[in-house]
N, C-alpha and C positions, 0 to 999 in steps of 0.2 A: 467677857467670853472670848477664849482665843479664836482667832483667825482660822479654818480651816487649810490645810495646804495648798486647792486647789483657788483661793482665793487671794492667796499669797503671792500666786505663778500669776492669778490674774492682776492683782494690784503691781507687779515688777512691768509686764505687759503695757500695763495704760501707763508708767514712768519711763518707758524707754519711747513711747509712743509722742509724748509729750515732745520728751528731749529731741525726737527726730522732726517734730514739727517745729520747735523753734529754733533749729540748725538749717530745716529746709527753707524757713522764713529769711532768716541772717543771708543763706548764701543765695538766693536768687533776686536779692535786691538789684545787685549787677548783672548787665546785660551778659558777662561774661560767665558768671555764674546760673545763670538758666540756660543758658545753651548746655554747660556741662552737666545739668540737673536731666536736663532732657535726654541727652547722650549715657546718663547712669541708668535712667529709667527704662531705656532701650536695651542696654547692658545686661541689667538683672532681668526684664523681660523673657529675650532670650536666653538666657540662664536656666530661665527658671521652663521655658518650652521645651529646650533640649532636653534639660535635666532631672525634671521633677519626676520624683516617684521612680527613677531609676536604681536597679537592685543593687547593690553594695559585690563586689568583686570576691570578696569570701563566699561568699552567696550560689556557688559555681551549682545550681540543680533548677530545677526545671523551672520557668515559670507558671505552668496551667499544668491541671489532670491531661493524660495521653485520652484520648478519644475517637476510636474507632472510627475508618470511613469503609460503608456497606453499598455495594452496587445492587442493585434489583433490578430485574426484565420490568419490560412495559407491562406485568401483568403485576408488579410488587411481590415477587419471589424473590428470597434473597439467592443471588450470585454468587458474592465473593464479599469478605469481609477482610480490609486492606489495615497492618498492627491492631488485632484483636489484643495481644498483649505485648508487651517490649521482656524483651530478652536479653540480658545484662550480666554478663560473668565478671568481674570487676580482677584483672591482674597486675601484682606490681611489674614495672621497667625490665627490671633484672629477668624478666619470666617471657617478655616479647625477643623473639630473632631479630638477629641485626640486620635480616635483609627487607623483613616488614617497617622498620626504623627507617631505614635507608631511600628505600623504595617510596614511602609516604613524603619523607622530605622531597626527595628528588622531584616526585611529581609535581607537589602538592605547594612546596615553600624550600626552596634549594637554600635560602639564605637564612634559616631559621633562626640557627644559632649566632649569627653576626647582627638582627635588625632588634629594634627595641619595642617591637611589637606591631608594628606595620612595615611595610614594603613602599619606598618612595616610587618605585618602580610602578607596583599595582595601580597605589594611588592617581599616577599619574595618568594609566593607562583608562584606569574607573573616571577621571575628571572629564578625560577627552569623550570617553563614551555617555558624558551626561550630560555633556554642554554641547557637544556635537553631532550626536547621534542619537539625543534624545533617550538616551537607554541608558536604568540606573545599575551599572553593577560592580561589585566588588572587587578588587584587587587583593582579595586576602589573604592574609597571613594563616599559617596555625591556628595563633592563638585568636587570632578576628571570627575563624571558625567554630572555635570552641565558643565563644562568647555565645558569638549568635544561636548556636546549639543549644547552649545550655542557662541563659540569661536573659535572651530578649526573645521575643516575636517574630517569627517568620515575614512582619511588611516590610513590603521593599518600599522604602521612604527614605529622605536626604535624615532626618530627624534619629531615624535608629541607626542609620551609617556614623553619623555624628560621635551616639553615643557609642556605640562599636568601637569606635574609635578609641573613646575616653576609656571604656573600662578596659582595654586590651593593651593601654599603657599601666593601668594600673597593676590587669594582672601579672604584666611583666615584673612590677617594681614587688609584686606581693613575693610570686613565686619563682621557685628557681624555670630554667628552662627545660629539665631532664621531666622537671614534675611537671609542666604545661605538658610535654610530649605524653607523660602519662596515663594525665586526665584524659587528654586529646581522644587515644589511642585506644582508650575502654567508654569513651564517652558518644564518639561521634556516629553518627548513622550511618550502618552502612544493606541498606537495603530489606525488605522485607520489615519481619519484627527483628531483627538485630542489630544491637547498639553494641562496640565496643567489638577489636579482633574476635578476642575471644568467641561471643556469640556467633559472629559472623564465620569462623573455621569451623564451628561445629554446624553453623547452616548449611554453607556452601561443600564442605567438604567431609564431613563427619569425624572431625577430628579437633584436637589441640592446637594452640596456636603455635603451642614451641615447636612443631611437629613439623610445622608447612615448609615447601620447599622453595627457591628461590620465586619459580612459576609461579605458585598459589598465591605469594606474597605479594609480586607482583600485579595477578588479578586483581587481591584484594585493596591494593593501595589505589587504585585505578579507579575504583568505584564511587567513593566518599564524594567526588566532582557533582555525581548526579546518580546517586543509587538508583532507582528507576532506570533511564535512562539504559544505565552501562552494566545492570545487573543482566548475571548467566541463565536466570531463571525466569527473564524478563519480554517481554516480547519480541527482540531482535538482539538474539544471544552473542549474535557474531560483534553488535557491537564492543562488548565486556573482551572478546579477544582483542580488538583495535586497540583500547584504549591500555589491555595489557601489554600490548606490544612497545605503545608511547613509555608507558613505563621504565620498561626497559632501555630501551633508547636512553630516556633523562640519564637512567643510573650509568650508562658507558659513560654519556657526554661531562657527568661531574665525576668521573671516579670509583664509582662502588663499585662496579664490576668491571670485569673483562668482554671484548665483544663474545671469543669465544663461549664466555661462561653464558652472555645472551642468547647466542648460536644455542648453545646445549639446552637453554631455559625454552627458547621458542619450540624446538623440537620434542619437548616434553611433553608426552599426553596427559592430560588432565581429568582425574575420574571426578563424576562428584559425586555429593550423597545424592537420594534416593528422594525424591520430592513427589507426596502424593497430592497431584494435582484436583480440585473440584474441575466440576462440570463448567465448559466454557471458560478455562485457561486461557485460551490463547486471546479471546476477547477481552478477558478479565484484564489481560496486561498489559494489552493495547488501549484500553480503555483508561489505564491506572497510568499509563505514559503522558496519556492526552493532556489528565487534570494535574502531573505535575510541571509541564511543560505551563500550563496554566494559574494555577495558584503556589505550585513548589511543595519539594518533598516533605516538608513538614509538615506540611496543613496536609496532604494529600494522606501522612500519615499518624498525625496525630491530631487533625483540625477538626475530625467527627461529623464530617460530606456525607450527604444523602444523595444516592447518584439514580435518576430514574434512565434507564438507558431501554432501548429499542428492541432488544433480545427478545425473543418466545422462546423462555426454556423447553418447551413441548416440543417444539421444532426442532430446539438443538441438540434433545437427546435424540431425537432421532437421527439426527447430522449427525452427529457422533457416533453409533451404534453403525450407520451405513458404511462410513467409512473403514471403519475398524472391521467389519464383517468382509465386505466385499475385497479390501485391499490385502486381506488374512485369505483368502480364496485364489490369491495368483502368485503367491512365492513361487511355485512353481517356473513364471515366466519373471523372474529376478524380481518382481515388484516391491518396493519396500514402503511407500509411503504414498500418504493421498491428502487432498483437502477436497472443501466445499464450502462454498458462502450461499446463504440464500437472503434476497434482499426482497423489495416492495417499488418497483420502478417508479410508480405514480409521485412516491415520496421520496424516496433514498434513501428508508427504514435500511436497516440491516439487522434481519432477524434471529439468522443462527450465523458462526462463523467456527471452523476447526480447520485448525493452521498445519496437525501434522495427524497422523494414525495415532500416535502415543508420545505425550508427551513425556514420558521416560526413556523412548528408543535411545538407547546408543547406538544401535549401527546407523542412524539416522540423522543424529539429533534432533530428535523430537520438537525441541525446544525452538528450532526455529521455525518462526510463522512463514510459511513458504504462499500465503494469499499475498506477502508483500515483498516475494522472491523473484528476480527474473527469470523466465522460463520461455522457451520461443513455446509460440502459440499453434503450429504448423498451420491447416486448413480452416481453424476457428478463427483467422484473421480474414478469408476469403469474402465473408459477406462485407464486410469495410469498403473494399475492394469495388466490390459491384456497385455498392449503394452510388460510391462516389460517379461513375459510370453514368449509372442511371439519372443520376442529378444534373449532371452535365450533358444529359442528350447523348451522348456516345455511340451507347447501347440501347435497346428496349429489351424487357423478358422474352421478346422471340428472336432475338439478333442472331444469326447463324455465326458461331464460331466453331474456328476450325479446330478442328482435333486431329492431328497430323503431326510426324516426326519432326520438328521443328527447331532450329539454333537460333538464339536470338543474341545480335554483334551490338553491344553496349560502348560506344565510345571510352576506351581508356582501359575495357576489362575486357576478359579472356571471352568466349564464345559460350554463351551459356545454354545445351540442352535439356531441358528438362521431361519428364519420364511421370505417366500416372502411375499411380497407387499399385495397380493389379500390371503394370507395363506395356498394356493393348494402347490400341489407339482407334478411335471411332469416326472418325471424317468429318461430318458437319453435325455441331451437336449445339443447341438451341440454348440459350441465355439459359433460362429457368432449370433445364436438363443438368447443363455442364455446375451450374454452383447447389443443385441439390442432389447432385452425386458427386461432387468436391473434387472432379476434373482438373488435372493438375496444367496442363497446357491451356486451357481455356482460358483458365486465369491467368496465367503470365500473361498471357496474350492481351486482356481485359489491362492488366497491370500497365504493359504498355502502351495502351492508347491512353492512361491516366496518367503517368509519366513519373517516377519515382519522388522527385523532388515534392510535386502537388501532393503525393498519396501520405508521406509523412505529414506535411502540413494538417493533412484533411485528417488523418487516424488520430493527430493530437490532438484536433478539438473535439475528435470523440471522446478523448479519457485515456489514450495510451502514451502515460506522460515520460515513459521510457525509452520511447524512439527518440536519438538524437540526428544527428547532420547527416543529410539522405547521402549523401558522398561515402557514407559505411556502409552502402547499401545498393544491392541489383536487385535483378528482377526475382529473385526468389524471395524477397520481404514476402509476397503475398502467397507462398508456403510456410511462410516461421523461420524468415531468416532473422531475424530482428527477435530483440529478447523485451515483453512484457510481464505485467504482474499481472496475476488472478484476478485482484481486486479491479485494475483497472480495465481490463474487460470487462468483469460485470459493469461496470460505470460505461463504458461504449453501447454494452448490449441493450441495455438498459435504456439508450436510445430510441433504438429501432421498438421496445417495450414501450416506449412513450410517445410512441408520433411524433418525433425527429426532436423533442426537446431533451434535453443533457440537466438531469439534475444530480449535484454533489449528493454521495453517501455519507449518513450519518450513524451514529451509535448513542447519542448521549441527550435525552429528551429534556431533563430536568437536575441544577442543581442546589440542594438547601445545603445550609449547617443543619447540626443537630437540633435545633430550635427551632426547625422548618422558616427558616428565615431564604428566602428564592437568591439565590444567586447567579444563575443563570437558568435561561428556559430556550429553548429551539424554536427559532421562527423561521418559517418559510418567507423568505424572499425573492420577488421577481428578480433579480438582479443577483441571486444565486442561480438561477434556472438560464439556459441560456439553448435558443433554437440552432439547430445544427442541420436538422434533413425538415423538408415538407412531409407533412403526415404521408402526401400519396408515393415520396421515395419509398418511405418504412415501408407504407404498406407491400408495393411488389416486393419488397426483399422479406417481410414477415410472411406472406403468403405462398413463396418460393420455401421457405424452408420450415412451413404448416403442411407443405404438400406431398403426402408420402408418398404418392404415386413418381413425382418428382425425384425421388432417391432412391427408388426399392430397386433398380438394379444394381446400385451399389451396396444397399445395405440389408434388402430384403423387403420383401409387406411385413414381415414380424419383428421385430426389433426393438431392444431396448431405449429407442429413440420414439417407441409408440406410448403414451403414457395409459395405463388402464385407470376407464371411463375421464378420462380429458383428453379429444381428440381435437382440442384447441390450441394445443403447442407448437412454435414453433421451435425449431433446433437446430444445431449445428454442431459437429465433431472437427478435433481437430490432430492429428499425429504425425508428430514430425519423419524424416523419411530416414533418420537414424534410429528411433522408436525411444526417444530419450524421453519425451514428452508428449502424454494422450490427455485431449479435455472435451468435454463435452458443455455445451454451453446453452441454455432454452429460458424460453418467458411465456406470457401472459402478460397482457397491463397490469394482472394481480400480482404474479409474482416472475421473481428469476432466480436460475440455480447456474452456481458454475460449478462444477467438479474439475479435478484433473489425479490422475497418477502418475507417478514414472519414482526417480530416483535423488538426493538430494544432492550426490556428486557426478549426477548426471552420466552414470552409467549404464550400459545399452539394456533396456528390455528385451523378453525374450518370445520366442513363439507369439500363438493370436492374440497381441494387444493390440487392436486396431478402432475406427472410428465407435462401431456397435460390441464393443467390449472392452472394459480396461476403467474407465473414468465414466463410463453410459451406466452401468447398471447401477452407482453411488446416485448418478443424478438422477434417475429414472426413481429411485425409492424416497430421496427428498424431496424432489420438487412435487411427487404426488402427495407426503403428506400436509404440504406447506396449501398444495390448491384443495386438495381433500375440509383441510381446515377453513378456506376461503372460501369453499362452498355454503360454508357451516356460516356465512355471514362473517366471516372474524375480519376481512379485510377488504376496502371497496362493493362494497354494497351496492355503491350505485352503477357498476358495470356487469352484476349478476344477471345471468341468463342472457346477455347478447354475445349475438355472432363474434369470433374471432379470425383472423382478420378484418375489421370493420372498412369498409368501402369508402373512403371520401368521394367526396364532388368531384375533384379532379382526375380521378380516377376512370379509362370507357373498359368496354368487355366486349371483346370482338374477334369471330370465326377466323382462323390464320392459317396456309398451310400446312400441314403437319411436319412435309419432308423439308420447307428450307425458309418459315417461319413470316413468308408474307404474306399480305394482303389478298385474294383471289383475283382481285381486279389490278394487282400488282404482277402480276405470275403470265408464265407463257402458258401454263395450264389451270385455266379455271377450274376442271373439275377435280382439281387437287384433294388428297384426303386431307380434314378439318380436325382440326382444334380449337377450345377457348382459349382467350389467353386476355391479362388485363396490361392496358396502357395508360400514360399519361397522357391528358389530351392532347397536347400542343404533339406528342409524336406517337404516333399509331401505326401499327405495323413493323416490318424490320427492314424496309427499305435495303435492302441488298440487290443489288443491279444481279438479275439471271439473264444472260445474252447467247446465243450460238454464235460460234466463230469458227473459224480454221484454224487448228492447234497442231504442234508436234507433240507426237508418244513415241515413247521410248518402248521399240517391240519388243526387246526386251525384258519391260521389266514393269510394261503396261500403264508406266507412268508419266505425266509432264515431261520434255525433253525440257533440258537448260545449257547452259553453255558448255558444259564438259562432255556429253552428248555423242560421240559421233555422227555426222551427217549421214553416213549410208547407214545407223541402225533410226532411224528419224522417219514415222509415218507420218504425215500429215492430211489431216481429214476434219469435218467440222463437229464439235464437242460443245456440249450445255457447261457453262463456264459461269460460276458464282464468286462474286467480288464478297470479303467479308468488311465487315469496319475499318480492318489496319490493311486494307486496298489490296491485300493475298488475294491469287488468284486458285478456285478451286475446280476441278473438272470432277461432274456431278455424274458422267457416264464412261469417265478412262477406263479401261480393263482391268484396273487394279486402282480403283478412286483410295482404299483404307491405307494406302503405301503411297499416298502422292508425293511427289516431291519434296526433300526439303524446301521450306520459306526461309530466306535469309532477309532480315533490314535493319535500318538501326535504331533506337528509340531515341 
């Protein structure tokens, strides 16, 4: 009976097997030869680690099926569905512009055409970053990009570097270089579902690739780095202009172009197509940045990630619908655009977030997420302000501060007056008065005895990680001089929402493969949460600005700062005194909402966009249906039906003068008219020295005489004279106390 063939392969099998064991017998009889038996053993080993099972260089298509990755709200709705399909026009060389050619090399591999598949240069730069910095990444080439695209696995591992290596010499020696640049060029990703120029011009631009102009080309070779990332359609659009810019740059510094032809390409506007965005865009992309910053664009977009993320689509259609209605309601006063975040302070949930009115605006740019835009915050930075005060013993909520025409001489800067809202001035106006009617002298004033340098210090461990070196800065930071993100004031506010603890916001609760295999899950850790005020700071600054009695002469008893049925909010407006910037900012332990409107090129708004209109009526319809929901049980349960502001122990509550906010057994007149007011124990009352003395008035002009004064216009007679915090002295019965003198000192 003959042999089968497979029996044949096996009989040759056991005679070579043979023959290599009586060769390995023969050579390791000598010491010399088992060290080299050991040293081959080691050899083929790693041979065979690197090498095995590695795809052959012809082989140039994908390794795995593309597999969708799907985001879902914490309720399991799907979001956003990140390469549903891959988009692939395939064109030959001859059919791409020479400035997308150009532009790609330049960026991307200047030495394309001179190296034999790698960059000694990269490499070396990749070595230093492995063995020094502990960080594994590539110096790549083209062709090392293609490989990895289109042959290996997205792991970042010394093992697939290795092989990246080996086949990207190979593909050298296979192919010419016009055809690597070919493959390259209709193969590589370049964001969203598009693979290959081609796709990518009719993505971003609705057109042909022959078509694009130096600009588009430019964008587009810019991108391939980190599609995510530098895409126009992405979360932070501005960056995809940066990195066009880099672009352009390379192509002067090697040749392809002229500066002026950059000149002309910078100057070019750029339209794009037409992108119909789902519900919760802006989150979608922010969240789609996150996980490839994390696992890499590949996986992010062909890896088939199950993303459970923190969203209540319920909430965010309504975020979305307020926005768009209300900010469609003031063109009239130049308004063009708004956002809102609404979060869950207890946790750092972030439940709805919308970055622009529409993300198609062109007069706008829609497309940029403006929650992660700087913006000065004008008045909505004022409670910072106080809290720090209050924490420091400074002040108490009944400290008489003065409200008086006032310059204040800052060492090294110009003479700074500042001016309220409405331009009046009120004399002596009481802690809890002056910050919930958002008195603009009060607060410098407050600003100054906290001292510029400490107040950046302290606002940054609230969360406003955009303040840099207090030396950019006077006493107006505590109007919005100083430029913040949305985001990071809800992360501040969110404070005072938690009884003085600071915890990170999050988006991203759970993530699996398509196998529900867990890859990441969200854990609360102590050591993420981090205490910044005593609950009983919060609390007077929560209860100052829950207190609408506290504000209605600024903003009314009626206002969109009143929430229907939750009279447990507290709030704060903020508008800068150019009207560039209006926000509205409120919580609950259960929830917070930030809103703001104004302009993205920060051009002036018009007519009444003020504290109680503009960015109030957005927050006023999210945050009620976010606590409307939280009523319904959806969120903290276990804080349902108690009081808001909740009392701590350290906390007194005790009867104060009304007119100059102390103690009765503090006062030249005990039967002073009474108010509540709450303190912290250790300081009670407002301690403000009221003394009678002999004073000069200016007959004048019924005010304080000071040195410029003349002597024969100088009455002098005895006057009720109130010291505030910052040692001003105030005359509480001059003939014109509302016009007292300027205060000059220096902080």
């Amino acid at each position: 009976m003959q042999k089968s063939k497979i029996q044949k392969i096996k009989d040759k099998i056991l005679l070579v097997g043979r023959q290599i064991k009586v060769s390995i017998k023969t050579r390791t009889q000598t010491k010399k030869g088992k060290v080299l038996f050991v040293i081959g053993l080691l050899v083929i080993g790693i041979l065979v680690y690197f090498f095995w099972g590695m795809p052959l260089p012809t082989k140039l298509t994908s390794s795995q099926p593309a597999i969708s990755t799907k985001l879902f709200d914490r309720n399991g709705k799907l979001i956003y569905e990140i390469f549903a399909q891959k988009k692939r026009s395939p064109i030959p060389l001859s059919d791409i512009p020479q400035s997308i050619k150009d532009a790609t090399i330049a960026v991307e591999d200047k030495d394309f055409y001179r190296h034999g598949g790698f960059s000694i240069r990269g490499i070396t730069r990749a070595a230093y970053n492995i063995f020094f910095k502990d960080k594994l990444q590539g110096g790549s080439t083209l062709t090392q990009q293609l490989v990895k695209t289109s042959l290996l696995t997205p792991e970042r591992t010394i093992r697939r570097k290795v092989r990246e290596l080996v086949l990207s010499l190979s593909v050298e020696l296979i192919y010419s270089k016009d055809e690597i640049l070919e493959m390259y060029l209709n193969r590589i990703p370049y964001g969203s579902t598009a693979y290959g120029v081609e796709a990518a011009s009719e993505l971003y631009f609705g057109k042909n690739v022959k078509d694009l102009s130096l600009t588009e080309s430019a964008l587009l070779a810019g991108l391939t780095a980190a599609p995510t990332a530098y895409s126009p359609f992405g979360a932070n659009p501005q960056k995809a202009y940066d990195r066009q810019k880099t672009v352009l740059r390379r192509m002067v510094e090697d040749k392809y172009i002229t500066s002026e032809e950059e000149q002309k390409a910078l100057e070019e506007k750029i339209v794009f197509a037409e992108f119909n965005p789902p519900m919760a865009i802006h989150f979608a992309l922010w969240i789609k940045e996150q996980l490839a910053e994390i696992y890499g664009d590949e996986v992010v977009e062909k890896g088939g990630l199950r993303v459970t993320t923190t969203l209540d689509l319920e909430i965010q259609e309504a975020t979305e619908k307020a926005v768009a209605e209300e900010v469609g309601k003031l063109a009239k006063q130049n308004v063009k655009n708004g956002v809102a975040m609404v979060t869950r302070p207890g946790t750092g949930e972030i439940l709805a977030m919308v970055g622009s009115r529409d993300y198609n605006a062109t007069d706008e740019d829609g497309k940029v997420n403006v929650l992660f835009a700087k913006r000065q915050p004008g008045s909505s930075i004022k409670p910072i302000n106080y809290a720090m005060a209050l924490r420091d013993k400074k002040i108490t909520a009944s400290s008489p501060l003065l409200d008086v025409p006032t310059c204040f001489l800052v060492t090294g800067q110009e003479s700074y007056c500042p001016k309220n809202y409405d331009g009046t001035f009120r004399g002596i106006v009481q802690t809890r008065f002056a910050l919930g009617n958002s008195l603009n002298i009060p607060a410098v004033r407050v600003l100054s005895l906290n001292g510029i340098a400490p107040f950046v210090e302290f606002a940054r461990e609230m969360g406003l990680t955009t303040l840099s070196d207090p030396k950019n800065y006077g006493l107006s930071l505590t109007l919005g001089g100083g430029e913040v993100r949305p985001y990071d004031m809800a992360t501040a506010f969110g404070v005072f929402a938690n009884a003085g603890v600071k915890k990170p916001l999050f988006a991203i609760q759970k993530v699996t493969d398509w196998k529900d295999k867990v890859l990441f899950t969200h854990e609360n850790s102590e050591t993420d949460e981090v205490r910044i005020l005593t609950p009983e700071v919060t609390f007077l600054i929560s209860h100052i600005l829950y207190d609408n009695n506290a504000r209605s002469a600024a903003f009314g008893e009626h206002s969109y700062l009143n929430v229907s049925g939750h009279p447990e909010v507290s709030v704060k407006t903020g508008t800068t005194n150019d009207r560039r910037d209006n926000w509205t900012i409120g919580y609950t332990p259960q929830i917070l909402a930030v809103s703001w409107v104004g302009n993205n090129d920060n051009s002036e708004m018009k007519g009444a966009v003020s504290g109680v209109s503009g960015a109030s009526p957005i927050w006023n319809r999210v945050i009620k249906k976010a606590l409307d929901k939280s009523e319904d049980g959806a969120y903290d349960k276990a804080n349902k039906g108690h009081s808001w502001p909740q009392q701590p122990g350290g906390v007194l509550g005790r009867n104060i003068c009304a007119d100059n906010g102390n103690l009765p057994a503090d006062t030249q007149n005990p039967g002073c008219p009474l108010r509540f007011e709450y303190f912290l124990e250790e300081k009670v009352g407002a301690g403000a020295l009221i003394e009678r003395k002999p004073v000069g008035v200016d007959r004048t002009t019924g005010m304080m005489a000071n040195t410029k004064t003349p002597p024969e216009l100088i009455d002098t007679a005895d006057h009720t004279l109130l010291t505030d915090p910052l040692n001003s002295l105030y005359c509480m019965d001059c003939p014109n106390p509302m016009a007292n003198s300027t205060v000059k000192y220096y902080d």
